[in-house]
N, C-alpha and C positions, 0 to 999 in steps of 0.2 A: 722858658717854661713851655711845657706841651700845648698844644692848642687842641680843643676841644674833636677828635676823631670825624663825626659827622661834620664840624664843619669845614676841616680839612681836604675831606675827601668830597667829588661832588656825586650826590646820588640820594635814591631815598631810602633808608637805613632802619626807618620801621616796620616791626613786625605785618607781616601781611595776612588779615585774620581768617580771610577767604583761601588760604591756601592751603592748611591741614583737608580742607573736605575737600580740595583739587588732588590733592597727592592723593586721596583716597579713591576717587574714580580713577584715576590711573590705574591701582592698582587693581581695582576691580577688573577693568578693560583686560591687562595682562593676567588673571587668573582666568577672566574669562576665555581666554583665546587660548591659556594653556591647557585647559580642561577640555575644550573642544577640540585642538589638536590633537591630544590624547586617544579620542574617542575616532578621530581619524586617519592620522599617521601610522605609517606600518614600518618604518625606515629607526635607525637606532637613537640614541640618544644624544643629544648633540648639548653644547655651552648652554645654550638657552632652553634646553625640552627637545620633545620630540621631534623628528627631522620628518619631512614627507620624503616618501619613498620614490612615490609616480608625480606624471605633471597634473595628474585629476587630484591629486591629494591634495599638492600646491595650492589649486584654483581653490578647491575646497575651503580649505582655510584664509586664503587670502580673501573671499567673497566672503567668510565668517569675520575674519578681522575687520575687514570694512565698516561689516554693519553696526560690529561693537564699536567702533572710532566715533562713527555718526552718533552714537546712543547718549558717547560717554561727551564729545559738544553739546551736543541737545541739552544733558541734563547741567551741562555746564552752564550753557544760558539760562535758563532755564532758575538755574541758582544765583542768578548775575554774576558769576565767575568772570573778569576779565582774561583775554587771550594771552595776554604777556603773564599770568598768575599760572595759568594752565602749562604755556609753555615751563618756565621752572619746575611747577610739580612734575612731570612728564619727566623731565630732567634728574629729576628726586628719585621718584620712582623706577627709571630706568638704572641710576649706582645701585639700589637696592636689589636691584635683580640681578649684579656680578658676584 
């Protein structure tokens, strides 16, 4: 007879209720960054969005990214979102954007 899957495998196998509104700051994070790169990149279109053209465009957006990263832990604590909850969503988030 089969034995029971969770207690076969070791690990924790219940749903995790704090993580639909982790994958959602993600995805915020990543529209936010792609809508400002927009509004800054002059370079073509690249797998992910807009490409920066110059190394000021780069900085541009890389000090815009930053600050979205910082906003989107903030509100993650903030939410009492655990780091390991975050890392997956982040993970989630990112197949959704291939």
């Amino acid at each position: 007879p089969r034995k029971d899957f969770a207690a076969e495998y070791p690990g924790n196998f219940a749903e995790d209720p704090l993580l639909p509104q982790a994958v959602t700051l993600w995805r915020f994070y990543y529209a936010q960054c792609e809508a400002y790169d927009r509004t800054v990149c002059t370079g073509g279109m690249g797998r992910d969005g807009v490409l920066p053209a110059t190394a000021h465009e780069t900085a541009l957006i890389g000090r815009h990214a930053r600050g979205q990263w910082y906003a989107t832990w903030e509100a993650a604590v903030a939410a009492g979102i655990p780091n390991d909850t975050m890392q997956r969503a982040r993970d989630i988030a990112l197949r959704e954007r291939r």
